[in-house]
C-alpha positions as a Markdown table, in Angstrom:
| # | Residue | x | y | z |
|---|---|---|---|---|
| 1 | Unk | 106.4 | 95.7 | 149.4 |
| 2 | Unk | 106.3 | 99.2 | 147.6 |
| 3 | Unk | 106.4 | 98.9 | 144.0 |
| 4 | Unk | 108.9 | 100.1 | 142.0 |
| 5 | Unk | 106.6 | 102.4 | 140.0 |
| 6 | Unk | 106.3 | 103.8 | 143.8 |
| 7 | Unk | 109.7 | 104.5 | 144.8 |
| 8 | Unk | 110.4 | 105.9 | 141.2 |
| 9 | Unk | 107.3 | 108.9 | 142.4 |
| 10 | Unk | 108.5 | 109.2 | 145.7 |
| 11 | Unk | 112.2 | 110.1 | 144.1 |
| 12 | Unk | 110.7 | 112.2 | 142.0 |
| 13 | Unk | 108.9 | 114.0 | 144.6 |
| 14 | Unk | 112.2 | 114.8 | 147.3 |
| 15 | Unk | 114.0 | 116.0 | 144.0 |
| 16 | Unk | 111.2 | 118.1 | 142.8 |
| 17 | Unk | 110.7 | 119.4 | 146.9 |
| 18 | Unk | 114.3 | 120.1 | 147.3 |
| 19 | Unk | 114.9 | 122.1 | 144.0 |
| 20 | Unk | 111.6 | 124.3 | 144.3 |
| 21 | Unk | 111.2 | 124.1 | 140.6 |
| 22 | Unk | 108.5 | 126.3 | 139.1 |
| 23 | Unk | 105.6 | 124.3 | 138.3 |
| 24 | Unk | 105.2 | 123.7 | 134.6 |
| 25 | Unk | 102.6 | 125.5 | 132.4 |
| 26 | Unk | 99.2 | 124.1 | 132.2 |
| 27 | Unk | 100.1 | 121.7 | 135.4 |
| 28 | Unk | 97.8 | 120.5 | 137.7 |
| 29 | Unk | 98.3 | 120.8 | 141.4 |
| 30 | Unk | 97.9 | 117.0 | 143.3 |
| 31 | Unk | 99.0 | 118.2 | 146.7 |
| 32 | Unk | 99.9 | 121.1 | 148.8 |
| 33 | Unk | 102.7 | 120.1 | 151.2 |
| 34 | Unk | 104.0 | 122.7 | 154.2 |
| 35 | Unk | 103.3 | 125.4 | 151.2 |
| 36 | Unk | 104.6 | 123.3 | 148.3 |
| 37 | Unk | 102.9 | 122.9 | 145.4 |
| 38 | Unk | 103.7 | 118.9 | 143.4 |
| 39 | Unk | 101.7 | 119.4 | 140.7 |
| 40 | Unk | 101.3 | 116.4 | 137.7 |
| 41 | Unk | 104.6 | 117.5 | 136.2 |
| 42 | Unk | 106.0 | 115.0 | 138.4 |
| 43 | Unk | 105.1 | 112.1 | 136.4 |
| 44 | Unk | 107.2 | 113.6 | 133.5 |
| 45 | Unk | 110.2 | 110.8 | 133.6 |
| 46 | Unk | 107.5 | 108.0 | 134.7 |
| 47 | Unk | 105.7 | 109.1 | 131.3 |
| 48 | Unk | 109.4 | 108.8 | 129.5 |
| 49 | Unk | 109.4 | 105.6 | 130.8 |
| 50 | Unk | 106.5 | 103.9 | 129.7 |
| 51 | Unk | 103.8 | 106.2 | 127.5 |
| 52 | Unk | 100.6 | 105.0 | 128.6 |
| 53 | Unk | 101.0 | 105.8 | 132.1 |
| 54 | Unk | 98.0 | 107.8 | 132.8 |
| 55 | Unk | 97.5 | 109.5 | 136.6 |
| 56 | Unk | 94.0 | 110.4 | 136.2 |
| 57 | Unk | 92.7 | 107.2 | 134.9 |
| 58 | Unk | 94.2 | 105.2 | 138.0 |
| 59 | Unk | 91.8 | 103.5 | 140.4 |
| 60 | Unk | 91.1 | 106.0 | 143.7 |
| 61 | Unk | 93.0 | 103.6 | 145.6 |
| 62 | Unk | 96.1 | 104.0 | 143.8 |
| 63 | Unk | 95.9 | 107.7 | 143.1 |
| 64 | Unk | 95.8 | 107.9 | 147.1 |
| 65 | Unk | 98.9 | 105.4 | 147.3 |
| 66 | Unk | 100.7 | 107.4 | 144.5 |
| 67 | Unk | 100.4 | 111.1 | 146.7 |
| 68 | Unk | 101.3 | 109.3 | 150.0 |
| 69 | Unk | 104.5 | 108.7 | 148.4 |
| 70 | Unk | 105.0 | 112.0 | 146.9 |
| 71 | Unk | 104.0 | 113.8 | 150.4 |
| 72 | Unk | 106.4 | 111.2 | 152.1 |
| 73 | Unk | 109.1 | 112.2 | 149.7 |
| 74 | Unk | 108.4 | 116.1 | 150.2 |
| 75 | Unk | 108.3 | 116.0 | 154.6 |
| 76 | Unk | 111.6 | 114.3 | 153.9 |
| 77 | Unk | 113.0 | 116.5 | 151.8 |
| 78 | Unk | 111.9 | 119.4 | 153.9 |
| 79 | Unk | 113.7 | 117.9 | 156.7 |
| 80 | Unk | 117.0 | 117.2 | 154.8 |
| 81 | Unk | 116.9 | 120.9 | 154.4 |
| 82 | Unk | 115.8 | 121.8 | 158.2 |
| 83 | Unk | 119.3 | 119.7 | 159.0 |
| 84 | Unk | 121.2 | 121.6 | 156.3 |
| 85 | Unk | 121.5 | 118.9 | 153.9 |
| 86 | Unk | 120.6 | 121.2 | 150.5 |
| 87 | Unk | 124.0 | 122.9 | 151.9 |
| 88 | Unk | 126.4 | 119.7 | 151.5 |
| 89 | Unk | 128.8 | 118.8 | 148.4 |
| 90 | Unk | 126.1 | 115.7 | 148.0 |
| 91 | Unk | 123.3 | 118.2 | 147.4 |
| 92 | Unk | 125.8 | 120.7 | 145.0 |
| 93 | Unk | 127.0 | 117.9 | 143.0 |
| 94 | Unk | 123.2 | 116.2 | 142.7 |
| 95 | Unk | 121.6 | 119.7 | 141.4 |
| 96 | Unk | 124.3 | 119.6 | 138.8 |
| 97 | Unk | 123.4 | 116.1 | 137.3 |
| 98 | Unk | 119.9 | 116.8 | 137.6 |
| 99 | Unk | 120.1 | 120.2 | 135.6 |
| 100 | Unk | 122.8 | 118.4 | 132.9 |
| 101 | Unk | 119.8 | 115.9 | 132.8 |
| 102 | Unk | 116.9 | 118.9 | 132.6 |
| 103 | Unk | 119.3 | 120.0 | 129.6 |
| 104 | Unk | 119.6 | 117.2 | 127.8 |
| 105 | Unk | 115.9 | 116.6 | 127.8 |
| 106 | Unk | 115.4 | 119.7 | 126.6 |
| 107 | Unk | 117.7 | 119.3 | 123.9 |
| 108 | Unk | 116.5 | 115.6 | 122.8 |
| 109 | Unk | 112.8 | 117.2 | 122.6 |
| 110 | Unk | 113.5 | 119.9 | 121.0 |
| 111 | Unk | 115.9 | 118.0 | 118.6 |
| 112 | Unk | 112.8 | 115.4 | 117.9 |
| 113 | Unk | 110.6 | 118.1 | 116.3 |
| 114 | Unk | 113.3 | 119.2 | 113.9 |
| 115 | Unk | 115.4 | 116.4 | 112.8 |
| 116 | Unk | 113.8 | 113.8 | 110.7 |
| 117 | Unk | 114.7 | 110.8 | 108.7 |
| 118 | Unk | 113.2 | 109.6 | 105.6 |
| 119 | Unk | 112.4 | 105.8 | 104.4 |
| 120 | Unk | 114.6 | 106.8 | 101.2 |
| 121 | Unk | 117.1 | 107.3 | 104.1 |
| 122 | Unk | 116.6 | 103.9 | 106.1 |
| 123 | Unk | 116.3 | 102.0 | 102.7 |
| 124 | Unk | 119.9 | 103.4 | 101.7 |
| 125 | Unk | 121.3 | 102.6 | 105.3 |
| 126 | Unk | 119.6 | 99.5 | 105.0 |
| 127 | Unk | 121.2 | 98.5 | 101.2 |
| 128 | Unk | 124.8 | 99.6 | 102.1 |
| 129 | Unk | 125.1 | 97.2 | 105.6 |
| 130 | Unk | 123.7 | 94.0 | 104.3 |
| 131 | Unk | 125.2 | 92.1 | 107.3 |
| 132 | Unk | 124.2 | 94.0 | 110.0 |
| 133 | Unk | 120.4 | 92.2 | 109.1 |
| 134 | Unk | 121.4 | 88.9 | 108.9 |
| 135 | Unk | 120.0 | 87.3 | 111.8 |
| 136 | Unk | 120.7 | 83.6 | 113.1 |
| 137 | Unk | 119.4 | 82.2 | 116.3 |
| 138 | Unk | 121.1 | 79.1 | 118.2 |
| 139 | Unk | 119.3 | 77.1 | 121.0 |
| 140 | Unk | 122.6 | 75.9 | 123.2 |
| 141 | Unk | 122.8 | 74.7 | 127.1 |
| 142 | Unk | 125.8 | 76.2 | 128.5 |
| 143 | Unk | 127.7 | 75.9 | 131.9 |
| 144 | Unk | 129.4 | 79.1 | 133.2 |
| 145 | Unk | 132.2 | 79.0 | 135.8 |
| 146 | Unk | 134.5 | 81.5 | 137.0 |
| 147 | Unk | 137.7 | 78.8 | 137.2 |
| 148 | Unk | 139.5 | 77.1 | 134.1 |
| 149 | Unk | 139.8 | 74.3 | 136.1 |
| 150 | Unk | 136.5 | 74.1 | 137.2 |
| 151 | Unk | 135.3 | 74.1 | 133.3 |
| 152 | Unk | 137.8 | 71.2 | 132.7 |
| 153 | Unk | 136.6 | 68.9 | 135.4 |
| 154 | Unk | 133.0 | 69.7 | 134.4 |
| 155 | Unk | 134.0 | 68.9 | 130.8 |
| 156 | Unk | 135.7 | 65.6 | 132.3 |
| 157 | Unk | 132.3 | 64.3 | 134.0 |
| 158 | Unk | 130.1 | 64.5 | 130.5 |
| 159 | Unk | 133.1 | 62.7 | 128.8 |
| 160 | Unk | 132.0 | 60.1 | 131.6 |
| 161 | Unk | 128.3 | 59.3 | 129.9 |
| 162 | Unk | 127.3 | 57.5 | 127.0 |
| 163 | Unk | 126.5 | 60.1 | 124.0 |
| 164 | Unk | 122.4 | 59.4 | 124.5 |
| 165 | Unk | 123.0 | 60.8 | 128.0 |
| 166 | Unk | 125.2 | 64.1 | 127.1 |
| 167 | Unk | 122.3 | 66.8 | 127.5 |
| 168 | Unk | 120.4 | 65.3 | 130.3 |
| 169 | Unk | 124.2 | 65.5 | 132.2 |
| 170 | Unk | 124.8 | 68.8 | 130.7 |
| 171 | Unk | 121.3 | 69.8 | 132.6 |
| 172 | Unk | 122.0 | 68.3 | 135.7 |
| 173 | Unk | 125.5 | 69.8 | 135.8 |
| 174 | Unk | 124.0 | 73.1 | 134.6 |
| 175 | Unk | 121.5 | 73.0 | 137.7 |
| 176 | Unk | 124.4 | 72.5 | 139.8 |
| 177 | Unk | 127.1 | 74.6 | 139.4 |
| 178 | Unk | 126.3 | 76.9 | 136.6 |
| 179 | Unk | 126.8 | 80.5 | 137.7 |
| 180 | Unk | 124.8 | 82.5 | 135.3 |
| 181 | Unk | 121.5 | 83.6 | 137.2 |
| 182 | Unk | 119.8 | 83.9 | 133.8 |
| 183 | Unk | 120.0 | 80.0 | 132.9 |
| 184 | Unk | 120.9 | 78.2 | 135.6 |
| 185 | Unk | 117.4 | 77.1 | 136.5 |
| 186 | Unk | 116.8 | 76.1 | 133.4 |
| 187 | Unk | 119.5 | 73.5 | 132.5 |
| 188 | Unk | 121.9 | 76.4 | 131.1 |
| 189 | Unk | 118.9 | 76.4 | 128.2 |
| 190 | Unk | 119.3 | 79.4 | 126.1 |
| 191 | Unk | 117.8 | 80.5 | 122.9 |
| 192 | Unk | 119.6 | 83.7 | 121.6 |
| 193 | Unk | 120.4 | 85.4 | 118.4 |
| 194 | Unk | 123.9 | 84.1 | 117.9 |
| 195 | Unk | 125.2 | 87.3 | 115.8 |
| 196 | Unk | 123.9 | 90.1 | 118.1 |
| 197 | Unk | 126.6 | 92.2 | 119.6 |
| 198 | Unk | 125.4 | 91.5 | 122.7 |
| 199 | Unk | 126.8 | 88.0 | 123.0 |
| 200 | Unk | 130.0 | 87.4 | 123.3 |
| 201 | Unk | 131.9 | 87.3 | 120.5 |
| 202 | Unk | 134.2 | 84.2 | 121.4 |
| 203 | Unk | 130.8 | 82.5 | 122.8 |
| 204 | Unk | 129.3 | 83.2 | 119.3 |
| 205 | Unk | 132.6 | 82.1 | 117.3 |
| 206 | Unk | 132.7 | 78.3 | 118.9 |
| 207 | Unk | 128.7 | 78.0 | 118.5 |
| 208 | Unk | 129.3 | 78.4 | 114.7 |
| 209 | Unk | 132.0 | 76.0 | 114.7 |
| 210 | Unk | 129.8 | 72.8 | 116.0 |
| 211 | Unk | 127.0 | 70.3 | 114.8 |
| 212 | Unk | 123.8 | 69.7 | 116.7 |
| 213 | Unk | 124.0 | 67.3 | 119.7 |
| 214 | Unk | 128.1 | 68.5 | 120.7 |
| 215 | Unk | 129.4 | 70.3 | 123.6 |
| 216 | Unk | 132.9 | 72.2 | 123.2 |
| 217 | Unk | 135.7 | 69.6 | 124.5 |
| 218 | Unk | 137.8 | 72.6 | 125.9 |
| 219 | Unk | 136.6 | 76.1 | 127.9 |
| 220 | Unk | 135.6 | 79.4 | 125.9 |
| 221 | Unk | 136.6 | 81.5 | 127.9 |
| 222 | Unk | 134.8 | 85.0 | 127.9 |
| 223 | Unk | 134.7 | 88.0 | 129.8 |
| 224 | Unk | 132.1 | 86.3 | 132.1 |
| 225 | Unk | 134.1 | 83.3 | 133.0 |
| 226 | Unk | 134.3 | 80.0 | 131.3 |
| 227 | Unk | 131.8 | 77.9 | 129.3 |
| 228 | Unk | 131.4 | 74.8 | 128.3 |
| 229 | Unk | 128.6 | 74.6 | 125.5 |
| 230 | Unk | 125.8 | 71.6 | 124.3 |
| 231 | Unk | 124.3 | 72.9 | 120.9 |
| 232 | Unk | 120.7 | 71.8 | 120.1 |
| 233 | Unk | 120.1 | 73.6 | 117.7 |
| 234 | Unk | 121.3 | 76.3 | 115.4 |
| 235 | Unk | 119.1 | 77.8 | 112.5 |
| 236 | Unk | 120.4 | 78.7 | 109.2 |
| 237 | Unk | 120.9 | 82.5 | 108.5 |
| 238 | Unk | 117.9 | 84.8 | 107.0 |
| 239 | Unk | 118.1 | 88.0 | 106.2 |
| 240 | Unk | 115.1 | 90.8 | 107.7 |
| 241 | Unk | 113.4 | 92.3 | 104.9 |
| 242 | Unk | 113.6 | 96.4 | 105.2 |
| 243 | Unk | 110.0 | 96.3 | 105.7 |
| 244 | Unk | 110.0 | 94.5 | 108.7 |
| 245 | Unk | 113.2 | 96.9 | 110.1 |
| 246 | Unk | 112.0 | 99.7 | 108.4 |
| 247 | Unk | 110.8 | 101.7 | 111.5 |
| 248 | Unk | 113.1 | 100.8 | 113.7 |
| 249 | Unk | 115.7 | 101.5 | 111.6 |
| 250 | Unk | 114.1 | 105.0 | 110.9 |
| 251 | Unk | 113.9 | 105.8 | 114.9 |
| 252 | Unk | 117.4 | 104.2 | 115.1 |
| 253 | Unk | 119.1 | 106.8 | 112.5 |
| 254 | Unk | 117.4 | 110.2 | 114.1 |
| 255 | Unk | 119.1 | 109.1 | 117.0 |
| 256 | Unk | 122.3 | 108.7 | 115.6 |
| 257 | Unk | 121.9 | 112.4 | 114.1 |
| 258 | Unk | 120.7 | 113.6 | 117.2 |
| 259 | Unk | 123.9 | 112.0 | 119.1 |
| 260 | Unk | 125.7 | 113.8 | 116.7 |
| 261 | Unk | 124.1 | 117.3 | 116.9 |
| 262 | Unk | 124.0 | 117.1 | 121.1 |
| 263 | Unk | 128.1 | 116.2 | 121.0 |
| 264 | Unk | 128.7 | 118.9 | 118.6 |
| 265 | Unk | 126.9 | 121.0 | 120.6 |
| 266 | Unk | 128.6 | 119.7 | 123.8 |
| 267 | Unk | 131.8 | 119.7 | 122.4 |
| 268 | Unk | 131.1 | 123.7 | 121.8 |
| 269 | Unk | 130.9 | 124.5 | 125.3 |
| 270 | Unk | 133.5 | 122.4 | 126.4 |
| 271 | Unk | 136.1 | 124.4 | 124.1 |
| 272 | Unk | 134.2 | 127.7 | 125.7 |
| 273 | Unk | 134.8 | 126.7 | 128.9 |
| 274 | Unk | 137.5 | 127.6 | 131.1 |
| 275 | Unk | 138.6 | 123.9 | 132.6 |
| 276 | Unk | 140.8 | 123.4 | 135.5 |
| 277 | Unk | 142.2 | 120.1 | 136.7 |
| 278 | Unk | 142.3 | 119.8 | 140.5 |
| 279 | Unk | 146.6 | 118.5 | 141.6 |
């Protein structure tokens, strides 16, 4: 099976093939394809992707694999253009979110050289949100179900064991007929930070409401379904210390102002533009 590192070149490639984009200064030619030049440009988003990707220090083996699937990706592309393909709406509408793209990477790097944030600036970001670095991790088992009903009759089999048993039958029900892919192998076993925004806000809300050892009588119902949740364990809240957020924090705030600057800037052209809504 190609990797996806693979498929990700060989993408690459048929875009780059089909565009006939100038090569970029100081690039290096790899392959010469019916008259096209891929040069080592092409590794550009791959490079975005993870830094330390490095072409030239690849094994031989993989440097070969690597071209086979950029010259697969440019006899393709050639032939999507033999059949008229780079004619079709498809083709239209995929050069015009490839060069919105090509803009807004030119933007962001661009933006990256000349706007900058301080420490003095993280540390006064950092004193004015006190709560947003208050962390507080839970270790729960939870069931998730896409019925009400279904939740209820789970919750009506635990009821059914002695209190000694409770998690082991919260495991085995949670092997059973839990439907979250991320847990269910595991006995619904999770160990998250029970503030983040990224869990559910009504799942978070009943976890701080129990005691070690109890499971929630009724269904929570979230956006996902329904869940029925056994709390091991749930740690008391500590705050980060700036110095340990300090650089993310920094990174996270010249985003933010870049955000800003790019929808300023967007929001420009939009008001230039002359916009007409099809009936």
């Amino acid at each position: 099976m190609k990797s996806f590192v693979l498929k990700r070149v060989a993408q690459v490639a048929a875009i780059s093939s089909l565009c006939l984009m100038p090569m970029a200064l100081n690039a290096k030619v790899l392959v010469n394809v019916d008259g096209i030049e891929i040069s080592d440009s092409i590794f550009s988003a791959l490079k975005q992707q993870n830094p330390s990707f490095n072409y030239d220090a690849l094994p031989e083996a993989q440097k070969k694999q690597l071209l086979d699937e950029i010259i697969d990706g440019v006899v393709t592309a050639n032939a999507a253009k033999k059949e008229g393909l780079d004619k079709s709406e498809e083709y239209r509408m995929a050069n015009l979110q490839m060069l919105s793209g090509l803009w807004l990477k030119k933007q962001v790097d661009s933006l990256s050289k000349t706007i900058n944030v301080s420490v003095a600036d993280a540390k006064k970001f950092y004193d004015a949100n006190p709560k947003a670095f208050v962390t507080q991790n839970a270790e729960v088992r939870h069931i998730l179900v896409q019925k009400e009903q279904d939740a209820k009759n789970i919750i009506a089999e635990i009821n059914k064991v002695p209190k000694a048993k409770t998690e082991s039958k919260f495991e085995e029900l949670a092997k059973k007929l839990s439907i979250d892919p991320g847990s269910k192998e595991n006995g619904g076993l999770m160990k998250l930070p029970i503030n983040s925004p990224a869990i559910a806000p009504e799942f978070a809300q009943e976890v701080l409401k129990m005691s070690a050892g109890t499971y929630t009588k009724n269904p929570v119902k979230t956006r996902y379904g329904y869940h029925i949740i056994y709390l091991k364990k749930l740690d008391k809240p500590a705050t980060q210390t700036f110095d340990s957020v300090k650089g993310q924090l920094v990174e996270l705030l010249k985003q933010q102002k870049m955000e800003e600057v790019l929808k300023e800037k967007v929001k420009k052209m939009r008001d230039s533009a002359k916009i007409t809504y099809g009936k």
